[in-house]
Jmol script that loads the backbone (N, CA, C; Angstrom):
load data "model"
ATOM      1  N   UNK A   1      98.938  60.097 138.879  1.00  0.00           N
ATOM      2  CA  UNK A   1      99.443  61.321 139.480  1.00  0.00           C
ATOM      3  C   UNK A   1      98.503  61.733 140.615  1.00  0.00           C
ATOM      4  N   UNK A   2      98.976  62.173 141.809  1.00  0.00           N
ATOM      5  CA  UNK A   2      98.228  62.251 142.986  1.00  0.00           C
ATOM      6  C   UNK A   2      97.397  63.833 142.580  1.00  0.00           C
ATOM      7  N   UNK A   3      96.323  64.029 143.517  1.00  0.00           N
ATOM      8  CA  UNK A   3      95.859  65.248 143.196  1.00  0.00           C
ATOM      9  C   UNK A   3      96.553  66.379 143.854  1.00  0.00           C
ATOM     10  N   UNK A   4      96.708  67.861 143.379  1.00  0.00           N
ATOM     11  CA  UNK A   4      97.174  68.539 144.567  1.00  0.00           C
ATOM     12  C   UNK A   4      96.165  68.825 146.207  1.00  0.00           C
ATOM     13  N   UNK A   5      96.973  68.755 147.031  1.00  0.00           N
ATOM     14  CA  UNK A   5      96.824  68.808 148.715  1.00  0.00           C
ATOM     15  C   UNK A   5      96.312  70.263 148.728  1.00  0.00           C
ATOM     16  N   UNK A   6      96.700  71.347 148.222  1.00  0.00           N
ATOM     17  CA  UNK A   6      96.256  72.448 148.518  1.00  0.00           C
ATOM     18  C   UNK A   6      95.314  72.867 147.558  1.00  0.00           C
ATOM     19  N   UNK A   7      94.151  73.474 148.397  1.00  0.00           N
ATOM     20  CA  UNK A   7      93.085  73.669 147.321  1.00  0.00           C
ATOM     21  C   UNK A   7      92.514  75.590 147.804  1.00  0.00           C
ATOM     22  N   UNK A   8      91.959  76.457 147.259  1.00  0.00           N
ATOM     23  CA  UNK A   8      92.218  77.751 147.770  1.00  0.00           C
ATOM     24  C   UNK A   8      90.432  77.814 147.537  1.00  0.00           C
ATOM     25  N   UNK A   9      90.376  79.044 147.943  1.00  0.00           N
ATOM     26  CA  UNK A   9      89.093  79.758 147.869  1.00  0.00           C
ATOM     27  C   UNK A   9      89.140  81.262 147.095  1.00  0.00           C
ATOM     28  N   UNK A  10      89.922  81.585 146.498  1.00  0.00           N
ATOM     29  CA  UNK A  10      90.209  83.011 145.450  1.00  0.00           C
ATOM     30  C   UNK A  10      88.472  83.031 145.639  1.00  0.00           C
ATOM     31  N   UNK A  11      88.025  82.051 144.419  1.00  0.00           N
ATOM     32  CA  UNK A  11      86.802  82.615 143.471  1.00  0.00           C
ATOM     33  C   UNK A  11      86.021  83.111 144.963  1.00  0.00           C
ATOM     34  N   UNK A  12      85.535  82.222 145.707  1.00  0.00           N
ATOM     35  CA  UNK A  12      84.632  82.650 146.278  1.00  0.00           C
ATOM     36  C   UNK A  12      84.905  83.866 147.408  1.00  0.00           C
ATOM     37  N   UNK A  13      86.376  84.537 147.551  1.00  0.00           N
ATOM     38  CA  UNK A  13      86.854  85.695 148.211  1.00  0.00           C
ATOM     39  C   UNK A  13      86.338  86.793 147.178  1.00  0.00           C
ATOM     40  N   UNK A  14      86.784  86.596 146.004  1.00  0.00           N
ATOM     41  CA  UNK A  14      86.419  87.672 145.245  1.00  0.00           C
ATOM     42  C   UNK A  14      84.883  87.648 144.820  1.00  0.00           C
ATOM     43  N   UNK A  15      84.385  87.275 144.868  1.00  0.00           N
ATOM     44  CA  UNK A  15      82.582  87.708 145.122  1.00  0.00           C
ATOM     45  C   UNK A  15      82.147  87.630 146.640  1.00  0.00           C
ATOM     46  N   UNK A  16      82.457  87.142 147.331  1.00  0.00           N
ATOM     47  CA  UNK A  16      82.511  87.893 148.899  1.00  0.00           C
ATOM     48  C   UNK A  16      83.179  89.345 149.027  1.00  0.00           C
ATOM     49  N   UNK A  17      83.831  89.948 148.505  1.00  0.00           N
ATOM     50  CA  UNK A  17      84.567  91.186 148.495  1.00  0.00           C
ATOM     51  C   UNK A  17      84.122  92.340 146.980  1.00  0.00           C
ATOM     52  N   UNK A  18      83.041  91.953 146.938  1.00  0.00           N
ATOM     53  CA  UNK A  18      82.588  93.298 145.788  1.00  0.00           C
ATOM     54  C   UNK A  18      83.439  92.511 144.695  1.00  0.00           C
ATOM     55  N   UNK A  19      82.857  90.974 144.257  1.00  0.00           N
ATOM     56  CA  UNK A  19      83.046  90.309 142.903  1.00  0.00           C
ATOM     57  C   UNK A  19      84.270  91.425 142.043  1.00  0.00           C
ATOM     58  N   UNK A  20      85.696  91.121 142.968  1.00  0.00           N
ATOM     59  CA  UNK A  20      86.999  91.366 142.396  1.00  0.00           C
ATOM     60  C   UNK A  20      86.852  90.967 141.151  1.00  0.00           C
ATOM     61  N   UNK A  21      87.421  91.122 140.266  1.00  0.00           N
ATOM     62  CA  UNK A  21      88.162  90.356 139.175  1.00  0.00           C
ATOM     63  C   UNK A  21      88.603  89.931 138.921  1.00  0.00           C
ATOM     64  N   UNK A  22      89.133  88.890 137.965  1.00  0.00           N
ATOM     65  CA  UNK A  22      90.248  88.634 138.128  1.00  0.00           C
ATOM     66  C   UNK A  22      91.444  89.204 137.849  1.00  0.00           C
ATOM     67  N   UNK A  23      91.313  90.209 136.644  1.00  0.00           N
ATOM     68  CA  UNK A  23      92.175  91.288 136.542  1.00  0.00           C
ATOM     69  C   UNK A  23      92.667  92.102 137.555  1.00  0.00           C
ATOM     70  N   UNK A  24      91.535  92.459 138.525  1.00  0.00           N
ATOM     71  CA  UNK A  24      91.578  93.551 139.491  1.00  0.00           C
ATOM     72  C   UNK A  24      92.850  92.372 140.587  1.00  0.00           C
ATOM     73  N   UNK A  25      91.912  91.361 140.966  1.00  0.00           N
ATOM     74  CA  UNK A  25      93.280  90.552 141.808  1.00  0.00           C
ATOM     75  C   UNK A  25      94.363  90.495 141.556  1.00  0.00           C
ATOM     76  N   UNK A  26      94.294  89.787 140.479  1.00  0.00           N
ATOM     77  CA  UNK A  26      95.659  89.833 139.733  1.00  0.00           C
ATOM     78  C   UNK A  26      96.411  91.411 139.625  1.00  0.00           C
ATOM     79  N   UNK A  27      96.103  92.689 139.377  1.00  0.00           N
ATOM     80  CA  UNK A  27      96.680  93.591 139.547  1.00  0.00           C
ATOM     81  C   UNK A  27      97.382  93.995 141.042  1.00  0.00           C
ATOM     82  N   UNK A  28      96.721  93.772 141.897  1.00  0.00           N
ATOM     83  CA  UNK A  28      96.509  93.865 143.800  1.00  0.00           C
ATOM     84  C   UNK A  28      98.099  93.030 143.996  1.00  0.00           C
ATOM     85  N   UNK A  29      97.990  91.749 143.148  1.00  0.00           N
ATOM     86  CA  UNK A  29      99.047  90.695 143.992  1.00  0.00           C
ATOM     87  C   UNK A  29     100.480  90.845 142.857  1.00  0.00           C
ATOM     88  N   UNK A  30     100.388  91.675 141.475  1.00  0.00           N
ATOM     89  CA  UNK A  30     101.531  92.190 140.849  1.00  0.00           C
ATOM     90  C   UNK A  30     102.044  90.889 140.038  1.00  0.00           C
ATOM     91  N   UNK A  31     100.957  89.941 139.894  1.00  0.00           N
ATOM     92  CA  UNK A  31     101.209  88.719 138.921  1.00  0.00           C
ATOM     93  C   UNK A  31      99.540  89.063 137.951  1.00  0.00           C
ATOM     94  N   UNK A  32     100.003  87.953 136.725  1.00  0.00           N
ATOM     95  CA  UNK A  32      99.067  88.417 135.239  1.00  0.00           C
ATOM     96  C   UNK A  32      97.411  87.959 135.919  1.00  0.00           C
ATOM     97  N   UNK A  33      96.574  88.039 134.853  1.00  0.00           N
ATOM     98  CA  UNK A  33      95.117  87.545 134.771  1.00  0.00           C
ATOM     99  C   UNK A  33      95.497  85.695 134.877  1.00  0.00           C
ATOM    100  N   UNK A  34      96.290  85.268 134.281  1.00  0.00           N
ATOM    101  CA  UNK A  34      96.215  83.947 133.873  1.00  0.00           C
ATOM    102  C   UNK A  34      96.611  83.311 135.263  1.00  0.00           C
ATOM    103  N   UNK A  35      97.624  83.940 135.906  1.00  0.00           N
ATOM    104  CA  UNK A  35      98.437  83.026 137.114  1.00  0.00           C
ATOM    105  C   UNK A  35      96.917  83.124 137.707  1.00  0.00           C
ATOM    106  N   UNK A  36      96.618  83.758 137.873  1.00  0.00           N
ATOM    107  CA  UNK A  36      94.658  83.981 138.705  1.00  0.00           C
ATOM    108  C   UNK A  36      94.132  82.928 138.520  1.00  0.00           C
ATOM    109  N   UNK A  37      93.533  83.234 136.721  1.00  0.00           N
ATOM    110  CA  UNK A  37      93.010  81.571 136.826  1.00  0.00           C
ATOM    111  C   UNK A  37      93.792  80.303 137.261  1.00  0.00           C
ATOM    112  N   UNK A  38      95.010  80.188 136.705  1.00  0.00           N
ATOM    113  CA  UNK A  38      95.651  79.348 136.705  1.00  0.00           C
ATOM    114  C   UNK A  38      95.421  78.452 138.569  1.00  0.00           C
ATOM    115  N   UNK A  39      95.361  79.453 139.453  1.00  0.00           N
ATOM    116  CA  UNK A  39      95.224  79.577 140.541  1.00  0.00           C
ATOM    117  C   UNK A  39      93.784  78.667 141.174  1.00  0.00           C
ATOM    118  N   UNK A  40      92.929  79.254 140.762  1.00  0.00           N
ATOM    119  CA  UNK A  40      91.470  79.289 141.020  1.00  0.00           C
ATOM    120  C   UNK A  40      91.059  77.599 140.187  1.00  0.00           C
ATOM    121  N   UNK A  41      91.768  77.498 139.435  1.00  0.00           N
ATOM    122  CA  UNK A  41      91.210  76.042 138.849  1.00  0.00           C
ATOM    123  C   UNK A  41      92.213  74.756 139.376  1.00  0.00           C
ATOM    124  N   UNK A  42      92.855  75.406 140.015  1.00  0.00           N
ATOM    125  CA  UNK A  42      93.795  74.232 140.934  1.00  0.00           C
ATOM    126  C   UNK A  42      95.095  73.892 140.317  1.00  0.00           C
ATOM    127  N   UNK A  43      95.475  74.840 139.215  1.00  0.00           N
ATOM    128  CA  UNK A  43      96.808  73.997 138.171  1.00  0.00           C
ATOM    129  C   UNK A  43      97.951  74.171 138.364  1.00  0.00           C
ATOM    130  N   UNK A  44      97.968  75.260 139.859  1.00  0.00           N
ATOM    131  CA  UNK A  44      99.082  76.191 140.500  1.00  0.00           C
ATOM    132  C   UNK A  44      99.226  76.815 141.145  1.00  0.00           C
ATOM    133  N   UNK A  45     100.352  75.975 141.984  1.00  0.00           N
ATOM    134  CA  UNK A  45     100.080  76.173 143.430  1.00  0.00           C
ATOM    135  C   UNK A  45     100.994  77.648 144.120  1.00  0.00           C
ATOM    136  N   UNK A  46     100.669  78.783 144.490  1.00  0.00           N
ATOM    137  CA  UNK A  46     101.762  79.832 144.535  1.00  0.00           C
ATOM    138  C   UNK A  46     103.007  79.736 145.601  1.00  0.00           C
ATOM    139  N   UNK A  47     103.691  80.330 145.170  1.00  0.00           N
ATOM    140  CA  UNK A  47     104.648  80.538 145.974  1.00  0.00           C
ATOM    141  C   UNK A  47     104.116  80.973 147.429  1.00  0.00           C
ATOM    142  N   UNK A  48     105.105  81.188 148.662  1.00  0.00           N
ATOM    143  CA  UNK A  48     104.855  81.267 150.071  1.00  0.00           C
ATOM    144  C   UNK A  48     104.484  82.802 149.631  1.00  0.00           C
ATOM    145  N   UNK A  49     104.994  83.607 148.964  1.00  0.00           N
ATOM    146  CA  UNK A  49     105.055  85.405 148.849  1.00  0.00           C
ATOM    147  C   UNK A  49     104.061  85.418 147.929  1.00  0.00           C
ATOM    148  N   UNK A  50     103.394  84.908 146.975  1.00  0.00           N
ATOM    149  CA  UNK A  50     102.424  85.177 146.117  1.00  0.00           C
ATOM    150  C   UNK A  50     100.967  84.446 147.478  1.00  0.00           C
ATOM    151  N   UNK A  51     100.970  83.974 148.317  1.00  0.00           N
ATOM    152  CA  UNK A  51     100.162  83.305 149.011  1.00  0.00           C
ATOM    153  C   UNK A  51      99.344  84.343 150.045  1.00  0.00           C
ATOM    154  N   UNK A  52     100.539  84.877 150.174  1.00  0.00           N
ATOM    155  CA  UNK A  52     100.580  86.116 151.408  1.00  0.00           C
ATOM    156  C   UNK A  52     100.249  87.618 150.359  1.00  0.00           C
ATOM    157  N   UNK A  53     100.093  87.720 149.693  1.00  0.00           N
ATOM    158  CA  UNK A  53      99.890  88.580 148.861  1.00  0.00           C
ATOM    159  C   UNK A  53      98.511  88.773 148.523  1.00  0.00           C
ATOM    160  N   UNK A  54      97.599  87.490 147.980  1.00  0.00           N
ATOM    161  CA  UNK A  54      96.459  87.248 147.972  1.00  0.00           C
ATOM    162  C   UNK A  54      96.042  87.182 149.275  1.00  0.00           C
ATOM    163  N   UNK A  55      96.165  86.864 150.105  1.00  0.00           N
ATOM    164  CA  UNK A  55      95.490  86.955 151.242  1.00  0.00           C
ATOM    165  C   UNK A  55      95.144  88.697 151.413  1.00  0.00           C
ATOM    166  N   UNK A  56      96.628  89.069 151.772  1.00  0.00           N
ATOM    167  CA  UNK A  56      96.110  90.642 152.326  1.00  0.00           C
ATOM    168  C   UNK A  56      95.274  91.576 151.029  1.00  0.00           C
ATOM    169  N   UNK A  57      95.350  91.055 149.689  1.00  0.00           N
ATOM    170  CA  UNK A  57      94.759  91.828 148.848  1.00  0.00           C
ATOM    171  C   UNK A  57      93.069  91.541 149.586  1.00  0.00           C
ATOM    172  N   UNK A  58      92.395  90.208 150.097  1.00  0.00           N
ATOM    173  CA  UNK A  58      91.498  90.175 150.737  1.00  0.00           C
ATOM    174  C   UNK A  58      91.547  90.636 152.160  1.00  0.00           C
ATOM    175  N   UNK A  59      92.273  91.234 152.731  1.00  0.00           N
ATOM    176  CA  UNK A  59      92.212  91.306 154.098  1.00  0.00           C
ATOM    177  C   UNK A  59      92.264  90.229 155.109  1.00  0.00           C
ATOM    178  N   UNK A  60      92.418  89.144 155.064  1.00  0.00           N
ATOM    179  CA  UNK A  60      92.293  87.501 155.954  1.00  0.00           C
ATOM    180  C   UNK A  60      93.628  87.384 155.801  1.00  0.00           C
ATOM    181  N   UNK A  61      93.445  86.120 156.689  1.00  0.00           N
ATOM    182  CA  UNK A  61      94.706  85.389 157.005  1.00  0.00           C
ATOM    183  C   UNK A  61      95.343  84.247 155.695  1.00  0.00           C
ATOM    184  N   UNK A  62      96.375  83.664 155.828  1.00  0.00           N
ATOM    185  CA  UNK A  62      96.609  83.293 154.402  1.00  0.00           C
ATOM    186  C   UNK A  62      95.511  81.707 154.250  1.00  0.00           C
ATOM    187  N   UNK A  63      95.331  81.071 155.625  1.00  0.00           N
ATOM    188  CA  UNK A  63      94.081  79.832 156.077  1.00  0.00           C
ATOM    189  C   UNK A  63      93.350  80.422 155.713  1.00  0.00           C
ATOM    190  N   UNK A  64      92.905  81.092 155.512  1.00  0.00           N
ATOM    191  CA  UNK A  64      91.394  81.675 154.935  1.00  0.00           C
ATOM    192  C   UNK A  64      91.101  81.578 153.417  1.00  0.00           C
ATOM    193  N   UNK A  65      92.691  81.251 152.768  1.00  0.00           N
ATOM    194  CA  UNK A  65      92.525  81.552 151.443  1.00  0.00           C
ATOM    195  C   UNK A  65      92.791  80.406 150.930  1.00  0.00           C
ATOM    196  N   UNK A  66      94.220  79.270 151.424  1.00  0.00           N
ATOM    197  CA  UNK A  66      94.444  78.558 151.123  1.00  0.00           C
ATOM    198  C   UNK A  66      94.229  77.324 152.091  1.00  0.00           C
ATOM    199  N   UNK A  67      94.277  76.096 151.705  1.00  0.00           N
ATOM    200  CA  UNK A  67      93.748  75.034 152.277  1.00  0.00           C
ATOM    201  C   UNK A  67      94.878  73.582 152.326  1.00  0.00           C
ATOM    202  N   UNK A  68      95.096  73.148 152.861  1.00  0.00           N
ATOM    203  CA  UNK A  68      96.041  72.328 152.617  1.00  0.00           C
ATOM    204  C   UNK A  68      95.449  70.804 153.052  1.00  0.00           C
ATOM    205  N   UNK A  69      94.808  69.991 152.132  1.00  0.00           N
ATOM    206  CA  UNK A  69      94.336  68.706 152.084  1.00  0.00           C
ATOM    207  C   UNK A  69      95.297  67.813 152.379  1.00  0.00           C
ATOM    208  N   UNK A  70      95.331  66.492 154.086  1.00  0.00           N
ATOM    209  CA  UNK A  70      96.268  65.350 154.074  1.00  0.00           C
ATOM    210  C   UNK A  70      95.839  64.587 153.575  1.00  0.00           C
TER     211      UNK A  70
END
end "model"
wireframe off; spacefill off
backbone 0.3
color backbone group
């Protein structure tokens, strides 16, 4: 099974930004604690509207958050 192409930076936004939570993120973007982790350890990849969501909960652009490996 290939690895996933998109890889994000959550963890290290949320301790760049007054060490969010993951609760606290997860509250900001209106999905659980788990989709967070789920997120942050690579197991799931969000939707285009959950993408854009995390971003502005950090203030950046959605490249800032997410990464897309060829």
């Amino acid at each position: 099974m290939a690895s996933n192409p998109i890889t994000n930076s959550i963890r290290r936004l949320r301790f760049d930004h007054g060490e969010i939570t993951q609760e606290e993120l997860a509250r900001r973007c209106g999905v659980t604690r788990q989709t967070i982790i789920s997120l942050e350890a690579g197991k799931y990849t969000p939707s285009l509207e959950l993408a854009f969501r995390i971003a502005r909960a950090f203030g950046v652009d959605v490249q800032n958050v997410f990464h897309w490996e060829q």
